[in-house]
N, C-alpha and C positions, 0 to 999 in steps of 0.2 A: 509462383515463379516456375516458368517450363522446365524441360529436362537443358532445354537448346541454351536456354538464359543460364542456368546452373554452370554449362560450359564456359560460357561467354564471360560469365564475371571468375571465374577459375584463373583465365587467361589474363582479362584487364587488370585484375586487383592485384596482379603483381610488379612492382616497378625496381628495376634494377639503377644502383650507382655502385659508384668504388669507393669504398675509407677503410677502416682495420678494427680490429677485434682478437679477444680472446677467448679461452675457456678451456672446454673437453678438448682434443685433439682425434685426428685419426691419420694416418699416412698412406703415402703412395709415391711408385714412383716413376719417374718422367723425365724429360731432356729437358722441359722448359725450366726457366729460375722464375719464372713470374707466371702468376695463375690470374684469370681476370674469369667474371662473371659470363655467361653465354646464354642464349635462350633462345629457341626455337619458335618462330611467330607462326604464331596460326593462320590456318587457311583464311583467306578472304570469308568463307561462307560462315566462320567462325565467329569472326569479328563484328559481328552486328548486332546491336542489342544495348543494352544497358549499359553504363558507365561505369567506372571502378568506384564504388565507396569512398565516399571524402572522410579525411583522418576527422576525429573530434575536435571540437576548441582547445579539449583540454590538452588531448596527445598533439596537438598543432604548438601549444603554448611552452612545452617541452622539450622540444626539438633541438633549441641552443644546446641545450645540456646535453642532450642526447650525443651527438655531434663534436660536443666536448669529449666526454667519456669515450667515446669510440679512437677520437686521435688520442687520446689518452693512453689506449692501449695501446695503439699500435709502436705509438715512441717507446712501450718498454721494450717488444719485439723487434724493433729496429736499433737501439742500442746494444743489443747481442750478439748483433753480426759482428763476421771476422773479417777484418782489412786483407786479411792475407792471405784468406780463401775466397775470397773475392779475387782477388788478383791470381791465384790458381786458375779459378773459373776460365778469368779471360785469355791464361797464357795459353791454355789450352786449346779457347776455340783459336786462337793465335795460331798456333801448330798446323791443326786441321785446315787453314788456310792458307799456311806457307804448303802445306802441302798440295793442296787444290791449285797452287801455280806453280809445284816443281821446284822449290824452294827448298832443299834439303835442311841445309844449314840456318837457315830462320826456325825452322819448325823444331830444331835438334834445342836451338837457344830459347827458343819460348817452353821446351818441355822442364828443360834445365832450371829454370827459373819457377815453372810451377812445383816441381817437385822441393824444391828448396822452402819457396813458398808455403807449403804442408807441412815440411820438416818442422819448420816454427811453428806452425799451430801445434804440432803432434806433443813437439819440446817443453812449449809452456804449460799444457794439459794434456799430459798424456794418458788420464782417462776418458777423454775426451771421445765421443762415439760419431757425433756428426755435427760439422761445424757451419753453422749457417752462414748462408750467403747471402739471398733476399729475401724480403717482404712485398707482397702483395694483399691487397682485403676487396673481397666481393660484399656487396650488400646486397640481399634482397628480402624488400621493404613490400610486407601484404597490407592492402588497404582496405579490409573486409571487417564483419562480426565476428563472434564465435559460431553465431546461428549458424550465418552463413558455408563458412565453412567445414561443421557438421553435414549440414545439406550437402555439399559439393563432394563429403566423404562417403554418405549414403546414397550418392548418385554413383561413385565410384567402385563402392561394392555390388551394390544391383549389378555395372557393369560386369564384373569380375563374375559374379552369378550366373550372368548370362554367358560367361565366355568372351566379353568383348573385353580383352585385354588389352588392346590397343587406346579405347576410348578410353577405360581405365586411366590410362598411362598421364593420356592429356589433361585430365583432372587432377592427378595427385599432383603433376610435374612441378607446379606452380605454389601450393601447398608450403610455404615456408617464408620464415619471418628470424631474418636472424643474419648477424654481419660472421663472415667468414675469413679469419686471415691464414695467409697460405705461407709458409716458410720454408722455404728451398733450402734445405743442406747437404753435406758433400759428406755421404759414409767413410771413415776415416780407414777404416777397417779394410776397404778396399779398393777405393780410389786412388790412395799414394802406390801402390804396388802397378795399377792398370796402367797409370801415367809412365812407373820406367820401362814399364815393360814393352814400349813403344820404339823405342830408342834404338837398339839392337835390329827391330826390323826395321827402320829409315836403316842405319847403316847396311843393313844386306839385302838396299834396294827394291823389298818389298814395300813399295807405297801404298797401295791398294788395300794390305792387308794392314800396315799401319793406320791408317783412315779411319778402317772398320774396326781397330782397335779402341782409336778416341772414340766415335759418333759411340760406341757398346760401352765406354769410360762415360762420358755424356748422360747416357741414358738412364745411369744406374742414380743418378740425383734423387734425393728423397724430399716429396713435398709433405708437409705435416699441415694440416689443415685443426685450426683452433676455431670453435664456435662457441659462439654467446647468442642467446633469442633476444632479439630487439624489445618483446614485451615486458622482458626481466628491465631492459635497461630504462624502458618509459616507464614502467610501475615505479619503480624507484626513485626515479625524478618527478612522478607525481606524489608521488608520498610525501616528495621533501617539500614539497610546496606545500602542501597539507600541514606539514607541523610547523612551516614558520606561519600562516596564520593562526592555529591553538594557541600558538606562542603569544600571541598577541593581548594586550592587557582590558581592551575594551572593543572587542570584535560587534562589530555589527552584524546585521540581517542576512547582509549583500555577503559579508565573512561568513558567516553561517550557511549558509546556502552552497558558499563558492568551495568549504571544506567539503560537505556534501558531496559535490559532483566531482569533485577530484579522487575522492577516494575509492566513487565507485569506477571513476573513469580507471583508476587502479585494477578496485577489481576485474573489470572488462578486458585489460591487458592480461591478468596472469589466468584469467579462460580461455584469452586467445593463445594461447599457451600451452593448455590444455587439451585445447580443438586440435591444437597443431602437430601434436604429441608431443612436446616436450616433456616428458615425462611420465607418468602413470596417473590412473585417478586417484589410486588409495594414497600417493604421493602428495596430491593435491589439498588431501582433507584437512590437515592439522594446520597449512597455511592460509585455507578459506577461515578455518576456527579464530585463529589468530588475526586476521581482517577486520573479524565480525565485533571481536572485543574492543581495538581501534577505534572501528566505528560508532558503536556503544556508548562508549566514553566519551570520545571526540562531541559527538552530536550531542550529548546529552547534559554538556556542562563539566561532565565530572573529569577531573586532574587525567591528562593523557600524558603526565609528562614519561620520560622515555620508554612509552608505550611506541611512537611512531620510530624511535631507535633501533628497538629491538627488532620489530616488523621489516627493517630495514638489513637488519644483519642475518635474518631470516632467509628473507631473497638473495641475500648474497653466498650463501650457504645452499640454498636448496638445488639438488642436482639436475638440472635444466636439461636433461639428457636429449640426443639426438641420433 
């Protein structure tokens, strides 16, 4: 494979859609309440070459579940929002509106109603530090090896070797496998104070600087971003496939075979995992060990019973870091 192809499947192998997920978190913050996926397409001269990697039968045959688990998440992160900082949100940009047409008194009664609005959230939990308001989830779904990706990482660093930081850039950018949900909440701490603090300037006809009060109230929203590696969540739903055929009391050949490839199609996810950094190598040791014995057993006849449990509670536990 060229250096040019190494590029080119970088770029393809990556496919974006939207659902929801959990995990580690990290924040940031921003005006928008809703965060969606973006991606920079490559040059024309880029694009030409090789096709992205077609998933396996086995990670193909997974997907329902896959797909389950994801909206899974996200209903627990969307059951946590607040009705009433929601409706803060909007009185708000309400305000900034009545005020963009000169509307004194709309703007004075939409702030009046957000701040009230907070006061109840504040009232029912008042340890309460930031009260979310929406959910958003980015997906992006890589359709590659681990080889592969390896490769496109040692093409990345040669880059960096050479100083070519830019080419770099375009290599690792793509580089991820893993659903991202985004949670917009409203710093408690100091959003109720910025909203009255508006009020006073509408009454002494500073609009202007009113405005630039909300849009800098606006701004300070904190998006918490929650990650999960999609390889965690297909290993797991190939594993579960895997014990319900052991389970089985007169497995055939076609059964024997089909645990086989499932298992290692396992393993192939939490390398891809691996490749991707999710975590460390010395990380990865005691979960490959624990695979191996799975496998072992499974293949070999002997009792796997809550052998594929535990392997299971394993991955759900192991810190998938990013």
């Amino acid at each position: 494979m060229t250096n040019r192809d190494l590029r080119t499947l970088a770029w393809m192998a990556i496919g974006v859609s939207f659902m929801v997920a959990s995990g580690c978190s990290r924040s940031e913050q921003g005006k928008s309440t809703s965060v969606e996926a973006s991606s920079t397409a490559p040059s024309s001269s880029a694009t030409a070459g090789p096709k992205a990697e077609p998933k396996s039968p086995e990670a193909q045959s997974v997907e329902p579940q896959v797909q389950s688990e994801i909206e899974n998440m996200e209903a627990q992160k969307r059951a946590s929002l607040l009705a009433d900082a929601q409706a803060a949100l909007d009185q708000t940009r309400a305000a900034l509106a009545a005020l963009d047409k000169g509307d004194k008194q709309a703007a004075l009664s939409a702030l009046e109603q957000a701040s009230g609005k907070l006061d109840l959230v504040v009232s029912r939990d008042p340890k309460l530090a930031f009260a979310p308001i929406d959910v958003s989830t980015s997906i992006f779904d890589l359709y590659t090896t681990p080889d592969t990706v390896k490769r496109v990482v040692k093409e990345a660093r040669d880059d960096l070797s050479n100083s070519q930081v830019q080419q770099a850039r375009l290599l690792v950018t793509p580089l991820a496998s893993e659903a991202d949900t985004h949670v917009a909440q409203i710093p408690l701490a100091t959003y109720p104070a910025a909203i009255k603090a508006v009020a006073p300037l509408i009454d002494a006809g500073k609009t202007e600087e009113a405005k630039a009060a909300l849009e800098a109230a606006l701004n300070t929203i904190v998006i918490e971003t929650y990650v999960i590696p999609l390889p965690r969540v297909r290993a797991q739903a190939l594993l579960h496939q895997a014990d319900q055929l052991t389970s089985k009391a007169n497995r055939t050949g076609d059964d024997n075979q089909r645990v086989h490839s499932l298992i290692e199609a396992t393993r192939t996810q939490i390398q891809l995992a691996e490749a991707l950094g999710y975590g460390t190598k010395e990380d990865y040791k005691p979960l490959y060990a624990e695979l191996d014995d799975v496998q072992k057993k499974a293949e070999s006849g002997q009792s796997s019973k809550g052998l594929f449990e535990r392997f299971e509670q394993s991955l759900k536990r192991f810190k998938f870091s990013s």
